[in-house]
Biopython code that builds the backbone (N, CA, C, O; Angstrom):
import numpy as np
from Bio.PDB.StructureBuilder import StructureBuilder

atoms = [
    (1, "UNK", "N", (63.688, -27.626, -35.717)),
    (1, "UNK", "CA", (62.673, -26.598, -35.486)),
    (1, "UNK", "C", (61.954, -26.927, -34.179)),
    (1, "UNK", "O", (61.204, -27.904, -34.169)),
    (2, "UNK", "N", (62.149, -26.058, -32.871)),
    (2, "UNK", "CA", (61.664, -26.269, -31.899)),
    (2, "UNK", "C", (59.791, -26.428, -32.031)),
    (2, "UNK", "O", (59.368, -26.229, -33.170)),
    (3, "UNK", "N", (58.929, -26.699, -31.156)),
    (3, "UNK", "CA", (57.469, -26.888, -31.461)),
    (3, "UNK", "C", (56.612, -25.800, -31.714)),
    (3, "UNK", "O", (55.589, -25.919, -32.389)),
    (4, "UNK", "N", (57.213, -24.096, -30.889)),
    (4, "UNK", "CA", (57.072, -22.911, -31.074)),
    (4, "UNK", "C", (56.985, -22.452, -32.203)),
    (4, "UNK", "O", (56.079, -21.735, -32.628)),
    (5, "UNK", "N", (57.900, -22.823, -32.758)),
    (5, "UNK", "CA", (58.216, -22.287, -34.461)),
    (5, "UNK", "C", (57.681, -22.595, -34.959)),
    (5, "UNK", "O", (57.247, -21.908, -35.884)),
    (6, "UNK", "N", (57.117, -24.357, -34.687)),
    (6, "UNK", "CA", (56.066, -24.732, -35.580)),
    (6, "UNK", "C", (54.820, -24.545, -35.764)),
    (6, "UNK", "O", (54.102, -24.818, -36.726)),
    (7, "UNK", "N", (54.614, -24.081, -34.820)),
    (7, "UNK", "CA", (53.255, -23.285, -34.370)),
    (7, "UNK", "C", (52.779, -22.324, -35.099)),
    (7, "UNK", "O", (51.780, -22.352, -35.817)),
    (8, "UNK", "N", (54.029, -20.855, -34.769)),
    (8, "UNK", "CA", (54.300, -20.237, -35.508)),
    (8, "UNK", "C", (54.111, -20.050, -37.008)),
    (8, "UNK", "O", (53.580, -19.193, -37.715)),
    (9, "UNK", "N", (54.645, -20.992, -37.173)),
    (9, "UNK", "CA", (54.567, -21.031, -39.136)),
    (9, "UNK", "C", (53.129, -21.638, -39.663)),
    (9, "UNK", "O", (52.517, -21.354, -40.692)),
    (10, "UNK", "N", (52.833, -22.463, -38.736)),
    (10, "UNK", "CA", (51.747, -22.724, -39.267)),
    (10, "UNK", "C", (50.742, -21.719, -38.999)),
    (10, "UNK", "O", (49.717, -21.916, -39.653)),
    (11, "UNK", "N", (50.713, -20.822, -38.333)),
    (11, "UNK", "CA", (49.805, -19.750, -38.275)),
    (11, "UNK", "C", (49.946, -18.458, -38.979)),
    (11, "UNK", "O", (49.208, -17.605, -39.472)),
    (12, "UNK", "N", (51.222, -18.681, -38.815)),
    (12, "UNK", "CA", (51.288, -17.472, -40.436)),
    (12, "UNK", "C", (50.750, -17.878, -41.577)),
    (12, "UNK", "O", (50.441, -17.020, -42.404)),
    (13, "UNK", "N", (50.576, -18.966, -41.795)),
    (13, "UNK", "CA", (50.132, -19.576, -43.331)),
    (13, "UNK", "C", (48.928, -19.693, -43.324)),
    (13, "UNK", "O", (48.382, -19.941, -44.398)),
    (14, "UNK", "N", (48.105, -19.551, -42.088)),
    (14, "UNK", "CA", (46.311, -19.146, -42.265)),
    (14, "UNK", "C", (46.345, -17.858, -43.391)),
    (14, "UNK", "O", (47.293, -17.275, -43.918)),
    (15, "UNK", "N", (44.950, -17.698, -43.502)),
    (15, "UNK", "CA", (44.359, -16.648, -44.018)),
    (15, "UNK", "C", (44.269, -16.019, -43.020)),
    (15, "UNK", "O", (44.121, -16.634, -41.964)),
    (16, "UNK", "N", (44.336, -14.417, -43.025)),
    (16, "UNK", "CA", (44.138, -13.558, -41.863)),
    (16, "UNK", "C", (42.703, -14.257, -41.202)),
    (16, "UNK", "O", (42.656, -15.014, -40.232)),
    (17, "UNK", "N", (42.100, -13.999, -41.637)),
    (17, "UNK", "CA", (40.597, -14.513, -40.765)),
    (17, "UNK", "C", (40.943, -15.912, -40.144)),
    (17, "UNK", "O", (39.966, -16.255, -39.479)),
    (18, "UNK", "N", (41.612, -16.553, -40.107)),
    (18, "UNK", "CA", (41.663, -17.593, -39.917)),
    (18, "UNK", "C", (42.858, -17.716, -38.481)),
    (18, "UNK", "O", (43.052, -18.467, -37.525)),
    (19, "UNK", "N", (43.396, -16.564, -39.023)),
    (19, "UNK", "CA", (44.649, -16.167, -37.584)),
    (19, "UNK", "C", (43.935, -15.532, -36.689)),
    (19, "UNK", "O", (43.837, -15.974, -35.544)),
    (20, "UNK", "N", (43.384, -14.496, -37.051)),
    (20, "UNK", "CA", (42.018, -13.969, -36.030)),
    (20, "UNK", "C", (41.515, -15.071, -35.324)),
    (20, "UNK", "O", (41.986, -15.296, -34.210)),
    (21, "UNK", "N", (40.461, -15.942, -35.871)),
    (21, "UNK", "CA", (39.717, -16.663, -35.193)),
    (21, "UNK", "C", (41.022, -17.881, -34.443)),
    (21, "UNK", "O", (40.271, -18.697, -33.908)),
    (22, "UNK", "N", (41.755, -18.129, -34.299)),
    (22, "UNK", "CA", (42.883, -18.503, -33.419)),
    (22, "UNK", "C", (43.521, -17.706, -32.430)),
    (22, "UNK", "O", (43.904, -18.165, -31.354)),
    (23, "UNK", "N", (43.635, -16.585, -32.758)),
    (23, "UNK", "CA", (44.291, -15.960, -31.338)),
    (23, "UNK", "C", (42.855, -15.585, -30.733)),
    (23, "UNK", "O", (43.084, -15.544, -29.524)),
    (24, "UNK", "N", (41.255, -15.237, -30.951)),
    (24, "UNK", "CA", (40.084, -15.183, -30.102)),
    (24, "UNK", "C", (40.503, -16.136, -29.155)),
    (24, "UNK", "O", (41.041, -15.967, -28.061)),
    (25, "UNK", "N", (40.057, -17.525, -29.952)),
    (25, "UNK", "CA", (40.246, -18.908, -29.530)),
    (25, "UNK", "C", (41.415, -19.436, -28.173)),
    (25, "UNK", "O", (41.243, -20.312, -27.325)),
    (26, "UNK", "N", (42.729, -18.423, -28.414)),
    (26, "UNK", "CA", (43.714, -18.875, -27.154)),
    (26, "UNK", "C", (43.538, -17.931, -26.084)),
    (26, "UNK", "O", (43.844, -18.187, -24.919)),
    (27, "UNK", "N", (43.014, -16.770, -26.496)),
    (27, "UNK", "CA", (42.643, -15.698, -25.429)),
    (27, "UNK", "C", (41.533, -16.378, -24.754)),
    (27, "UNK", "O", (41.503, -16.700, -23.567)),
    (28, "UNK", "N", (40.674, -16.550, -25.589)),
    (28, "UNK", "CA", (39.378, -17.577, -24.263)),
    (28, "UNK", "C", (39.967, -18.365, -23.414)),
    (28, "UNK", "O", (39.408, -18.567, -22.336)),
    (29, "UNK", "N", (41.260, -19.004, -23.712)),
    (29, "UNK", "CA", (41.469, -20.341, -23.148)),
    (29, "UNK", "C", (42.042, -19.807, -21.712)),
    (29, "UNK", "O", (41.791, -20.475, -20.710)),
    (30, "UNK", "N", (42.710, -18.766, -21.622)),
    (30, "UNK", "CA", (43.276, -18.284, -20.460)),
    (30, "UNK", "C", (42.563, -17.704, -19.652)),
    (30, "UNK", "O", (43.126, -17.065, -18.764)),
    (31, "UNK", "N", (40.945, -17.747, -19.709)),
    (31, "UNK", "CA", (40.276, -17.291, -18.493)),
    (31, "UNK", "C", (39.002, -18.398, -18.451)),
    (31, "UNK", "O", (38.074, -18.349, -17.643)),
    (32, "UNK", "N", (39.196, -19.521, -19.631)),
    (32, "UNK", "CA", (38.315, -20.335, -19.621)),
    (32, "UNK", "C", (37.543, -21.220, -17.700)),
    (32, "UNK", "O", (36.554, -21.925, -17.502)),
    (33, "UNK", "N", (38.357, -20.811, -16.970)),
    (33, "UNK", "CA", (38.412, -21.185, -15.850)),
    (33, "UNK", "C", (37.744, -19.933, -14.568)),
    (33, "UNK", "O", (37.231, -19.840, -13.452)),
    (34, "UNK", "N", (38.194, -19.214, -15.671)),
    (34, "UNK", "CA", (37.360, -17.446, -14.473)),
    (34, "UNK", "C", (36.049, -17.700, -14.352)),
    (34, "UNK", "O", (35.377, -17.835, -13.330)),
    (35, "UNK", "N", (35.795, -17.744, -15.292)),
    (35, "UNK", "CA", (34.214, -17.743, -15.367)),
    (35, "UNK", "C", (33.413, -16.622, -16.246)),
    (35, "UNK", "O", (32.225, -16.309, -16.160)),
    (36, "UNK", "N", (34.309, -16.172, -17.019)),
    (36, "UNK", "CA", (34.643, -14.747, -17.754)),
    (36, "UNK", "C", (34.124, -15.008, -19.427)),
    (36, "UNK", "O", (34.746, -15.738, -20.200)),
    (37, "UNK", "N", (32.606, -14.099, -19.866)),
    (37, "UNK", "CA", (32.641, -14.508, -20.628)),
    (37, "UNK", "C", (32.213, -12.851, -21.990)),
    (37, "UNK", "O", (31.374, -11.951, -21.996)),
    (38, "UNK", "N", (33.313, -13.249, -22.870)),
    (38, "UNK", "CA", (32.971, -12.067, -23.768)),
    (38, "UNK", "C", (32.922, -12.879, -25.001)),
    (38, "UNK", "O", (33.243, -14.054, -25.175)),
    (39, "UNK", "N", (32.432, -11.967, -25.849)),
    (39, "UNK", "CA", (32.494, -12.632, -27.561)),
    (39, "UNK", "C", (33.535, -12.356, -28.232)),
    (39, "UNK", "O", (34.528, -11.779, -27.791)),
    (40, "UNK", "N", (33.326, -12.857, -29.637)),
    (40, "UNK", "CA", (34.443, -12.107, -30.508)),
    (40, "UNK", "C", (33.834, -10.250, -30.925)),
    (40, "UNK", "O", (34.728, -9.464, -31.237)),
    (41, "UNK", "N", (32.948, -9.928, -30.906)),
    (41, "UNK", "CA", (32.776, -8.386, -31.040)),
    (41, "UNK", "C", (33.528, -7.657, -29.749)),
    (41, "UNK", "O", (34.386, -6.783, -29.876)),
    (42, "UNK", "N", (33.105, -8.116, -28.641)),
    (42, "UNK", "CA", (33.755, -7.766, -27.686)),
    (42, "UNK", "C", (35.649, -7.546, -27.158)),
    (42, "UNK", "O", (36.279, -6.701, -26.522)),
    (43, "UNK", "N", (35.908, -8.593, -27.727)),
    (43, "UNK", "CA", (37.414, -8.702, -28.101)),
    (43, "UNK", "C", (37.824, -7.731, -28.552)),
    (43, "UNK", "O", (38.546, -6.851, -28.082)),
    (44, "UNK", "N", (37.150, -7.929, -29.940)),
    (44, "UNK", "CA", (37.768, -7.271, -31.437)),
    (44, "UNK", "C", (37.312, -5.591, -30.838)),
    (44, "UNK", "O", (38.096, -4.849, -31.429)),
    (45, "UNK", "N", (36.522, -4.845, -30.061)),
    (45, "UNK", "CA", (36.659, -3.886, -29.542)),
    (45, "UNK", "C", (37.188, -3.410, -28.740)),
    (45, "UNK", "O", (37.322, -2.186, -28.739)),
    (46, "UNK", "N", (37.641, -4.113, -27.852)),
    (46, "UNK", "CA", (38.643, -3.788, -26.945)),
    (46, "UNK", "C", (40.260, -4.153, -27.824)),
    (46, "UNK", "O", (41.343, -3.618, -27.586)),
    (47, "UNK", "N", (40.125, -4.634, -28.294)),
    (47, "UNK", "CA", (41.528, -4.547, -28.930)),
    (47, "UNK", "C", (41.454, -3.441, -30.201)),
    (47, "UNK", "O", (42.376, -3.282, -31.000)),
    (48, "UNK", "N", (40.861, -3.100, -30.214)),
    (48, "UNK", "CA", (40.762, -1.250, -31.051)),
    (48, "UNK", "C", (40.993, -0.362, -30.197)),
    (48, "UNK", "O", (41.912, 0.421, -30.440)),
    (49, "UNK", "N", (40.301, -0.233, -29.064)),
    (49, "UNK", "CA", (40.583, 0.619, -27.744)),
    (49, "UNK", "C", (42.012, 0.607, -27.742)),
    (49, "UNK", "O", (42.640, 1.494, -28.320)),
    (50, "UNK", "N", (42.755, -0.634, -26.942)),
    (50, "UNK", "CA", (43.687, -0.677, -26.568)),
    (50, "UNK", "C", (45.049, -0.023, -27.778)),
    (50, "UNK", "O", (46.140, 0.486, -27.520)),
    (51, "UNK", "N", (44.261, -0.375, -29.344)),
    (51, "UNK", "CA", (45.336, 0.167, -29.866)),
    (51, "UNK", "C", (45.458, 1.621, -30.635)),
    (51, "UNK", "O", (46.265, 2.088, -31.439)),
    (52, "UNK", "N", (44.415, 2.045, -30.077)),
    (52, "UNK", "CA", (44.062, 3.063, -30.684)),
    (52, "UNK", "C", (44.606, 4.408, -30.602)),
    (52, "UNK", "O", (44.252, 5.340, -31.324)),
    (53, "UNK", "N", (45.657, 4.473, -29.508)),
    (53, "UNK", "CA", (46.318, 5.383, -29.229)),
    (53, "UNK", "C", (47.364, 5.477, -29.148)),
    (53, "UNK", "O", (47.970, 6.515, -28.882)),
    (54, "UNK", "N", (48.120, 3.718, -29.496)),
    (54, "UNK", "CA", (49.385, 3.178, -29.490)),
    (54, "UNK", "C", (50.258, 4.270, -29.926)),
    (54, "UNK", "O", (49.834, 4.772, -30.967)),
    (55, "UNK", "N", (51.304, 4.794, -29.496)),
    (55, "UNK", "CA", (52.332, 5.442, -30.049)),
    (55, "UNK", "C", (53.019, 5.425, -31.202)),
    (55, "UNK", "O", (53.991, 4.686, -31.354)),
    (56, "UNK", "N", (52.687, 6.042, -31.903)),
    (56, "UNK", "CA", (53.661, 6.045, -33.498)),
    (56, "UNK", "C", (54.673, 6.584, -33.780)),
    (56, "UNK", "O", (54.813, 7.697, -33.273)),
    (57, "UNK", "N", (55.400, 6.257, -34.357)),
    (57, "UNK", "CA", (56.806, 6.562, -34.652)),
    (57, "UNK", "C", (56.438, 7.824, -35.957)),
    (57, "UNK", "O", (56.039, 7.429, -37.053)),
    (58, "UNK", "N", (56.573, 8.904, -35.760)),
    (58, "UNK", "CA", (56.527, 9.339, -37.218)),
    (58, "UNK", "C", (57.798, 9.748, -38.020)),
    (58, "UNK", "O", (58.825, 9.977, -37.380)),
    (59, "UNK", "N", (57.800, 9.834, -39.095)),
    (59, "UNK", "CA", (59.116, 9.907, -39.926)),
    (59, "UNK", "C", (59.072, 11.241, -41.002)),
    (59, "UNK", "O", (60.026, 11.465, -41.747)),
]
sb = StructureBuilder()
sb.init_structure("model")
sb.init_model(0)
sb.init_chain("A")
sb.init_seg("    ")
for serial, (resi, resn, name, xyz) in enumerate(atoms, 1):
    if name == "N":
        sb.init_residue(resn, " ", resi, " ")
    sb.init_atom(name, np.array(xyz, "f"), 0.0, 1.0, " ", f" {name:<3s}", serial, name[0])
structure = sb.get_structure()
């Protein structure tokens, strides 16, 4: 099992809230250096925005 996978699995096996507060957590880390600073409300709204119009497949 490459280290990815392991990652992986172990984050599927959080509790949703618990996967949430981990992907906040790696998204900070990639601008931790900008100087860039939002919260988790802020996130969690822009990632409603962004999906809010996502294209659906209907059937």
């Amino acid at each position: 099992m490459s280290l990815e996978q392991a990652i992986l699995e172990a984050v599927r096996a959080l509790p949703a809230e618990k996967r949430q507060e981990v992907l906040i957590k790696s998204v900070r880390g990639l601008w931790a250096d900008l100087g860039i600073s939002l919260s988790a409300d802020e996130i969690e709204e822009n990632q409603r925005d962004m999906w809010r119009n996502f294209p659906r497949s209907e059937i």
